[in-house]
DSSP file (Angstrom, degrees, kcal/mol; ACC not computed):
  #  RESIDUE AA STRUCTURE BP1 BP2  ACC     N-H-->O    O-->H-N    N-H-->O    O-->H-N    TCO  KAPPA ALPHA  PHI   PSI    X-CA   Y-CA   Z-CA
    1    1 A X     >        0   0    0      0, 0.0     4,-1.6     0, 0.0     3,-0.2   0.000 360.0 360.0 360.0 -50.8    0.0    0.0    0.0
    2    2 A X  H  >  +     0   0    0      1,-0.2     4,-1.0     2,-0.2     0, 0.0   0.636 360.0  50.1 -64.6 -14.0    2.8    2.3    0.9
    3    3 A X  H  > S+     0   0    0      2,-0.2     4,-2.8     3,-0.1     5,-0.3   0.789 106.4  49.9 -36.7 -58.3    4.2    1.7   -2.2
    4    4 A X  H  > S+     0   0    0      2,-0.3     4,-5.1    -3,-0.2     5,-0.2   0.899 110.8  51.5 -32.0 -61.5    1.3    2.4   -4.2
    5    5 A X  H  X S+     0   0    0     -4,-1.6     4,-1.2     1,-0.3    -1,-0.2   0.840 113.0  46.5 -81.9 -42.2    0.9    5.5   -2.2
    6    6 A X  H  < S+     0   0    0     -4,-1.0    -1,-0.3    -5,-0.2    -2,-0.3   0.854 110.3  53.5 -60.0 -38.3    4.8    6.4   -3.1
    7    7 A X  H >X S+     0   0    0     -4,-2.8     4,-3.1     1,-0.2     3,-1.9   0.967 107.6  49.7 -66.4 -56.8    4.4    5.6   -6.8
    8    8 A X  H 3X S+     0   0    0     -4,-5.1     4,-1.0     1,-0.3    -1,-0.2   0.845 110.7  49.7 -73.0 -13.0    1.3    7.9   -7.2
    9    9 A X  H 3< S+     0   0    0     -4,-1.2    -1,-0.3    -5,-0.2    -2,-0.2   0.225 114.7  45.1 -96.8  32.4    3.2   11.0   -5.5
   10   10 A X  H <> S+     0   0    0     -3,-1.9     4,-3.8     3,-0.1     3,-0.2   0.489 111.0  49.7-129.1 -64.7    6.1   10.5   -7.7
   11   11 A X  H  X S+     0   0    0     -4,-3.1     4,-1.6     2,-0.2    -2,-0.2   0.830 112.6  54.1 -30.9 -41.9    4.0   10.1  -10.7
   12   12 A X  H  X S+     0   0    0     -4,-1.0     4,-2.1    -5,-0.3    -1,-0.2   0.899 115.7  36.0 -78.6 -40.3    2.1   13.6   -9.5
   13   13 A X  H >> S+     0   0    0     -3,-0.2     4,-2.2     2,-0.2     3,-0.6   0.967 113.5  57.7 -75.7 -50.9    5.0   15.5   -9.3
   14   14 A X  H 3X S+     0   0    0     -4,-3.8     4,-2.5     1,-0.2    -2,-0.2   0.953 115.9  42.1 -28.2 -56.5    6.9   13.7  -12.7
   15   15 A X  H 3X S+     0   0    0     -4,-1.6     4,-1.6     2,-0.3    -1,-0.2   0.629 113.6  54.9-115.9 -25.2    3.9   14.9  -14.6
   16   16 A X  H <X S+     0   0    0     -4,-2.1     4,-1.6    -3,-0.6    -1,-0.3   0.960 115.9  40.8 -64.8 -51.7    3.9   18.8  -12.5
   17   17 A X  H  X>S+     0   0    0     -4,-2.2     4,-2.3     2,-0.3     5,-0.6   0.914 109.4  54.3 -48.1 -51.9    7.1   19.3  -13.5
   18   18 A X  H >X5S+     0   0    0     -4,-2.5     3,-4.4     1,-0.3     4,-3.3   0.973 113.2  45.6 -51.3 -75.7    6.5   18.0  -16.8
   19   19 A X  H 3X5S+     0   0    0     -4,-1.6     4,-1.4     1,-0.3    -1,-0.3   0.742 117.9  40.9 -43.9 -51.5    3.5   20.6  -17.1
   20   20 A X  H 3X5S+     0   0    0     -4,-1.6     4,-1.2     2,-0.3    -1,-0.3   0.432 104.4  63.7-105.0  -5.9    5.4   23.7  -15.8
   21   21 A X  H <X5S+     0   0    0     -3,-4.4     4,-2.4    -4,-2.3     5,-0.3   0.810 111.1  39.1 -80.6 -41.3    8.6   22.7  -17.7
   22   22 A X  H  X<S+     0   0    0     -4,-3.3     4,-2.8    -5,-0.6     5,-0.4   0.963 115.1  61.9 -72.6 -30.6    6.2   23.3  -21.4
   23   23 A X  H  X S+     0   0    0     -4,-1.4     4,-4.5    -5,-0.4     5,-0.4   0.995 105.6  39.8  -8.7 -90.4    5.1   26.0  -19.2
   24   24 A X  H  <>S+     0   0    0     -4,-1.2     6,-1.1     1,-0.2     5,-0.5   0.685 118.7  42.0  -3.0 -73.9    8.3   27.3  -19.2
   25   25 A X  H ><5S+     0   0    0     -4,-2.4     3,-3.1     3,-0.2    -1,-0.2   0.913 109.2  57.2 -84.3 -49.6    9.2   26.8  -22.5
   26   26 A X  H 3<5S+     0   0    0     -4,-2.8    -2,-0.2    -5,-0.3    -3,-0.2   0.930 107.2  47.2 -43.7 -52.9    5.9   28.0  -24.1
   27   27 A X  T 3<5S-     0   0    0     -4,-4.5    -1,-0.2    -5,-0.4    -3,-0.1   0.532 113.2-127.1 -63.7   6.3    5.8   31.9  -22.3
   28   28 A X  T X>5 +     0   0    0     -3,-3.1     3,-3.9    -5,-0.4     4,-0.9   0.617  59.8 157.4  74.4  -1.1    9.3   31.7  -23.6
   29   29 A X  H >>X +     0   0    0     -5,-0.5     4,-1.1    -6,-0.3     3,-0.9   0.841  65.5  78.4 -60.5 -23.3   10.8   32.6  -20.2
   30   30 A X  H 3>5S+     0   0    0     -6,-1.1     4,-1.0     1,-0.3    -1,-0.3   0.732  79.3  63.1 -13.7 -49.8   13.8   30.6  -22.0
   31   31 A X  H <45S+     0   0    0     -3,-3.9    -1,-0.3     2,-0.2    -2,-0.2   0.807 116.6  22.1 -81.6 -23.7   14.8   33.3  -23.9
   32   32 A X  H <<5S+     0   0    0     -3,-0.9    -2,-0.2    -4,-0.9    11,-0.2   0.839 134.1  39.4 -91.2 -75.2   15.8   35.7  -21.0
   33   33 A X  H  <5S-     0   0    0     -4,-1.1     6,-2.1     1,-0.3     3,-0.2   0.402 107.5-105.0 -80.1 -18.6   16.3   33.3  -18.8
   34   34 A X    ><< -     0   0    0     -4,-1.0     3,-1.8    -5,-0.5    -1,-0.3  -0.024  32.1 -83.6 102.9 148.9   17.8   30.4  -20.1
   35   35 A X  T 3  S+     0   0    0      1,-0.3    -1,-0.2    -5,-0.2    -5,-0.1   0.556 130.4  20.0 -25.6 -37.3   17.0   26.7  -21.2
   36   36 A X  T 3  S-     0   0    0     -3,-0.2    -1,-0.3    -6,-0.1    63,-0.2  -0.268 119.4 -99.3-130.3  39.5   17.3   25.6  -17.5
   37   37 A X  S <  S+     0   0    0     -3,-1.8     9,-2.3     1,-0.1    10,-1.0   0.460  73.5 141.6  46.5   4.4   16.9   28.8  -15.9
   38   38 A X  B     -A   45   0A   0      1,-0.2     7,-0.3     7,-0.2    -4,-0.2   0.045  67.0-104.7 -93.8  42.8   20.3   29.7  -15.2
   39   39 A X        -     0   0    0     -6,-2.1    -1,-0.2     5,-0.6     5,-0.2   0.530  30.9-140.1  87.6 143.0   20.1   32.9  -15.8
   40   40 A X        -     0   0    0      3,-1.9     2,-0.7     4,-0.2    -1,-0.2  -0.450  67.3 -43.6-141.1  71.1   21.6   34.8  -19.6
   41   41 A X  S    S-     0   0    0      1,-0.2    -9,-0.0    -2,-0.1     3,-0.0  -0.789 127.2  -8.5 125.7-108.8   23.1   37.9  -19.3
   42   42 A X  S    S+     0   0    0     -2,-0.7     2,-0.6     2,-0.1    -1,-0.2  -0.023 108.5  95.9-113.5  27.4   21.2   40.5  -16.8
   43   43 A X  S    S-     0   0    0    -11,-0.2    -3,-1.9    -5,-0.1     3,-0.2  -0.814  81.8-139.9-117.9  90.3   18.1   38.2  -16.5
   44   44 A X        -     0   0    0     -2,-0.6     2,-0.7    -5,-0.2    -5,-0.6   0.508  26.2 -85.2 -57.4 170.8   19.4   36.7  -13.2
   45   45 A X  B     -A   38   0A   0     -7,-0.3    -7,-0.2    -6,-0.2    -1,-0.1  -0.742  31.9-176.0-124.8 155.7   18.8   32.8  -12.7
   46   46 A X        +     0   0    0     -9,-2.3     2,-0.3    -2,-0.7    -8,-0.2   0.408  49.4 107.1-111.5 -12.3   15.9   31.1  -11.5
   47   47 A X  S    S+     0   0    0    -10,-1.0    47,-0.2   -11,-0.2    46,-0.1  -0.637  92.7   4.8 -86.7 126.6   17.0   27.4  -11.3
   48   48 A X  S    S+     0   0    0     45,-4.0     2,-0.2    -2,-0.3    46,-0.2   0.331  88.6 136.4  85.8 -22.7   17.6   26.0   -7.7
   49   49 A X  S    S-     0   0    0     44,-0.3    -1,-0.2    47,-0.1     5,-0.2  -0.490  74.3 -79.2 -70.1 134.7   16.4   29.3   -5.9
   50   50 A X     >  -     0   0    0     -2,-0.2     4,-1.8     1,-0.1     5,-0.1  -0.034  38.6-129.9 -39.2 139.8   13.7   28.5   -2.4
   51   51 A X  H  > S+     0   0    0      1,-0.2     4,-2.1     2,-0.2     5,-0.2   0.704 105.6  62.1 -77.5 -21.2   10.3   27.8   -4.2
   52   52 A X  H  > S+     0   0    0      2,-0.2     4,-1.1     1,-0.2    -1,-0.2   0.757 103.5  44.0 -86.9 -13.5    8.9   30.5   -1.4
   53   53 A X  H  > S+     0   0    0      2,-0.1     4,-3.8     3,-0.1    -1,-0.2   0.860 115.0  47.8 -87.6 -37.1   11.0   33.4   -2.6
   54   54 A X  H  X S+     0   0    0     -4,-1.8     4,-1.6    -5,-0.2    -2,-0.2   0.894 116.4  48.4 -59.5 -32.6   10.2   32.5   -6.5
   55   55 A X  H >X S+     0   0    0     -4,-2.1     4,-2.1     1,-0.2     3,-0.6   0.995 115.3  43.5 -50.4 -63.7    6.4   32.3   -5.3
   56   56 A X  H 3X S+     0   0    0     -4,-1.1     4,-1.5    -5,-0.2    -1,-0.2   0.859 116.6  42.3 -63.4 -35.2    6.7   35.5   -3.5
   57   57 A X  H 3X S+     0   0    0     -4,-3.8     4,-1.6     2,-0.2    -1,-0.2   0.815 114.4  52.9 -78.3 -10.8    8.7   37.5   -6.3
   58   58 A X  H <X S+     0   0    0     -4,-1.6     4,-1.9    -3,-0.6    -2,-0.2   0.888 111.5  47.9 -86.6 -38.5    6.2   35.9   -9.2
   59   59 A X  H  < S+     0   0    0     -4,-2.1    -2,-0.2     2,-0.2    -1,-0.2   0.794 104.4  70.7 -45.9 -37.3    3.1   37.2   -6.9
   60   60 A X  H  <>S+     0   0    0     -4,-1.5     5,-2.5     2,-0.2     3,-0.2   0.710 106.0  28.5  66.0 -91.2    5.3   40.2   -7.0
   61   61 A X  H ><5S+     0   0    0     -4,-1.6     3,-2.8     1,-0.2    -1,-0.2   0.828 100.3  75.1 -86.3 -42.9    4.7   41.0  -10.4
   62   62 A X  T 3<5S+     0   0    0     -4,-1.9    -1,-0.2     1,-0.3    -2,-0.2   0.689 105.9  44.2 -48.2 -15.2    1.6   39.8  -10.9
   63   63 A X  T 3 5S-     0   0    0      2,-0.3    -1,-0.3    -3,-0.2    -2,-0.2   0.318 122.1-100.0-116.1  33.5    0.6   43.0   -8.8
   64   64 A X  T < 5S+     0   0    0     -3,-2.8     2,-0.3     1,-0.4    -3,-0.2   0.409  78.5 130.6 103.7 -13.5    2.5   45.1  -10.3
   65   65 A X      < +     0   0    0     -5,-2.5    -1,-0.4    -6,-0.1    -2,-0.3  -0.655  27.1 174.1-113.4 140.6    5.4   45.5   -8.1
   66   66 A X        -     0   0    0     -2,-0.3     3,-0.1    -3,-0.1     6,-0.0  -0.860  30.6-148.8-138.7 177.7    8.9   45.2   -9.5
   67   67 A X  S    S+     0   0    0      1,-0.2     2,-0.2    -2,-0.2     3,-0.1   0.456  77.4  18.1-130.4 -28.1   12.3   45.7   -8.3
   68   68 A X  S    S-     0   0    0      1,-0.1    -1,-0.2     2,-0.0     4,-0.0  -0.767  76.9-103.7-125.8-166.8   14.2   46.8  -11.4
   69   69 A X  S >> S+     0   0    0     -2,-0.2     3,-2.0     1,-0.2     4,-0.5   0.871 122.6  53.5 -72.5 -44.8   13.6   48.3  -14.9
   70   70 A X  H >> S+     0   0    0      1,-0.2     3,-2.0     2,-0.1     4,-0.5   0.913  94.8  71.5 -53.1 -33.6   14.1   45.4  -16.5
   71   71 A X  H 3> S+     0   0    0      1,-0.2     4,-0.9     2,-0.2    -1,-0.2   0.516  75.8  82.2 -66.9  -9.0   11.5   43.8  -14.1
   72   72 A X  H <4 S+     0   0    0     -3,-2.0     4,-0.5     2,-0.2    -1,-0.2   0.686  88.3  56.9 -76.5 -21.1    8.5   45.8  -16.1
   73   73 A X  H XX S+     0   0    0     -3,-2.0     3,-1.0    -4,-0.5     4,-0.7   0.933 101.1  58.0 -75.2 -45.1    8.6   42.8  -18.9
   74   74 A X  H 3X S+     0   0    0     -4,-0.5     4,-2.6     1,-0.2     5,-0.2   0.776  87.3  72.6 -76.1  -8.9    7.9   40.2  -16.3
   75   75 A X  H 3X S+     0   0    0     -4,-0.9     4,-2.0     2,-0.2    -1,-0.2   0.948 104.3  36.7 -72.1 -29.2    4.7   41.6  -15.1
   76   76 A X  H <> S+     0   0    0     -3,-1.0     4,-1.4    -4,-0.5     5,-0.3   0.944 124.3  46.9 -77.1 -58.3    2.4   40.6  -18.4
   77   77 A X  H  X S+     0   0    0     -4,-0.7     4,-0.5     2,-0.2    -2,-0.2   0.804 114.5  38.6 -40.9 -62.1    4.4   37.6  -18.4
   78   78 A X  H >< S+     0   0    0     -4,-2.6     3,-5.8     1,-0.2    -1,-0.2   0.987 115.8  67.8 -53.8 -76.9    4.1   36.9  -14.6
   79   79 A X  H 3< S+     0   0    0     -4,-2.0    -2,-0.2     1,-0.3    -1,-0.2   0.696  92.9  57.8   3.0 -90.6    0.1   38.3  -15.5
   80   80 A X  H 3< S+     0   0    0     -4,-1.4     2,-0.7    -5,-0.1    -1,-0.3   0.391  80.3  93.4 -81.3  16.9   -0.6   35.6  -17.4
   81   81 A X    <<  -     0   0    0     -3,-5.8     5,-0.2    -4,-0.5    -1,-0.1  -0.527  68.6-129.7 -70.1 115.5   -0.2   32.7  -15.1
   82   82 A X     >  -     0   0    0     -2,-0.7     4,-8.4     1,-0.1    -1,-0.1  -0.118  35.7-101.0 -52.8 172.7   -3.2   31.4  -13.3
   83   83 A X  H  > S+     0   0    0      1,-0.2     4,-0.6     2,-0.2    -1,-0.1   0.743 127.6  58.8 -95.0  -7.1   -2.6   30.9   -9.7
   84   84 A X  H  > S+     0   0    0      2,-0.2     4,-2.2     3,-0.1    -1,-0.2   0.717 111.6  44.7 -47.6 -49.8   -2.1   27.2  -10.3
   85   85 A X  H  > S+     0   0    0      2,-0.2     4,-3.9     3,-0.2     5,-0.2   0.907 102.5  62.6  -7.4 -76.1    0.9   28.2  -12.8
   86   86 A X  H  X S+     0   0    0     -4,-8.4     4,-0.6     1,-0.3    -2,-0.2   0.780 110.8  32.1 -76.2 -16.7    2.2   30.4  -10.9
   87   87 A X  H >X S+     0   0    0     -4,-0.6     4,-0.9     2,-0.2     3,-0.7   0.920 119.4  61.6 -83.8 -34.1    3.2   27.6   -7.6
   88   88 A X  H >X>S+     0   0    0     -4,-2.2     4,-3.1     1,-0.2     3,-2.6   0.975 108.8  42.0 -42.8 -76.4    3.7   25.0  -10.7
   89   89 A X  H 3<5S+     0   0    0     -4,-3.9    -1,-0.2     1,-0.3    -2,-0.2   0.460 110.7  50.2 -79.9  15.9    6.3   27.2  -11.8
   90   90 A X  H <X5S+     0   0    0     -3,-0.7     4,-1.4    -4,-0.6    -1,-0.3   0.495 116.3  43.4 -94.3  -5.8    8.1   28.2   -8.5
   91   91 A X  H <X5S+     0   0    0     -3,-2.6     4,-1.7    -4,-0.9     5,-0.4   0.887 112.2  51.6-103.0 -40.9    8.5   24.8   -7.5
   92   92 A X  H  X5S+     0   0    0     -4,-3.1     4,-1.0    -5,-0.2    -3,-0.2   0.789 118.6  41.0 -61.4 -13.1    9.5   23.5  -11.1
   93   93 A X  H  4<S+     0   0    0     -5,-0.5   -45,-4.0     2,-0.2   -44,-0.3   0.944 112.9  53.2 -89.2 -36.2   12.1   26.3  -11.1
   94   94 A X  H  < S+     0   0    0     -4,-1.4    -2,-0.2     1,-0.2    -3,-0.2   0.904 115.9  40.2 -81.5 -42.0   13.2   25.8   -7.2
   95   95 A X  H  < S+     0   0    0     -4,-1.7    -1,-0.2    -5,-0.1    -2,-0.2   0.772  89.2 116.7 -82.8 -45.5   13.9   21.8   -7.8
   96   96 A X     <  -     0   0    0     -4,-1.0   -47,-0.1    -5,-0.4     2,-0.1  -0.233  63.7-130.2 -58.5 135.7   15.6   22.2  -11.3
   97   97 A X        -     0   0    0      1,-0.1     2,-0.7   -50,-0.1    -1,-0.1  -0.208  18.1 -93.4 -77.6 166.1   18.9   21.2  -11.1
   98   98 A X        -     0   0    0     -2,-0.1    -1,-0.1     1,-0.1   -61,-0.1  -0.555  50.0-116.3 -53.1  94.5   22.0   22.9  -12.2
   99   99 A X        -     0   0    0     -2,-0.7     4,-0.2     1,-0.2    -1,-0.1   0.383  12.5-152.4 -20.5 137.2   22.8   21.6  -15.8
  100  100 A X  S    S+     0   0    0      1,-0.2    -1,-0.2     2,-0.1    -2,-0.0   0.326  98.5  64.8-114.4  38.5   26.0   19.7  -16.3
  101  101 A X  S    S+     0   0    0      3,-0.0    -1,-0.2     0, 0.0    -2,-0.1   0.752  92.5  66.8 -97.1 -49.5   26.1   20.9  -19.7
  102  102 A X        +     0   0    0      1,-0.1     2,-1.0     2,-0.1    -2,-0.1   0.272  62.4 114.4 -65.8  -9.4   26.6   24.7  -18.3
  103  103 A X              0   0    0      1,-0.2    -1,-0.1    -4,-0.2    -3,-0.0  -0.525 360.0 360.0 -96.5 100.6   29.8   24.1  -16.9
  104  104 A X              0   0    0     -2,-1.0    -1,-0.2     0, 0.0    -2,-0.1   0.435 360.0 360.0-108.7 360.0   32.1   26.5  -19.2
């Protein structure tokens, strides 16, 4: 039974991630941010950071509030997550690991 019970919260989480990685990739957040989140340039990175500070800065912007200039693009972006989204995608971001591709 405790198996069972382990299989289907492993499955639920595979299959959150799954959803908030096409997430991810669909709003583009790729293109600032990078393929794995680690961050391109001045668009900081977002892979591995506490799922309660991406929560809190993605609510953030979703009311408007920013912290830099650049940060006035993420509010439609941020905008158009649902509130379902937006904890899919703090948690997919806070759990992705570091690439081992990345290491230049």
């Amino acid at each position: 039974m405790v198996k069972i019970v382990l299989i289907g919260l492993m499955a639920n989480l595979l299959l959150g991630a799954e959803i908030a990685e096409n997430l991810y990739l669909k709003n583009a957040c790729n293109s600032c941010h990078g393929i794995y989140g680690e961050g391109i340039g001045t668009s900081p990175r977002l892979q591995g950071r506490k799922e309660a500070a991406l929560l809190r800065r993605l609510k953030d912007l979703q009311k408007g509030k920013t912290q830099t200039a650049f940060g006035t693009i993420m509010i439609s972006f941020a905008k158009n997550l649902d509130e379902n989204q937006t904890i899919e995608m703090a948690r997919y971001l806070s759990i992705t690991p570091p690439s081992k591709y990345l290491n230049f």
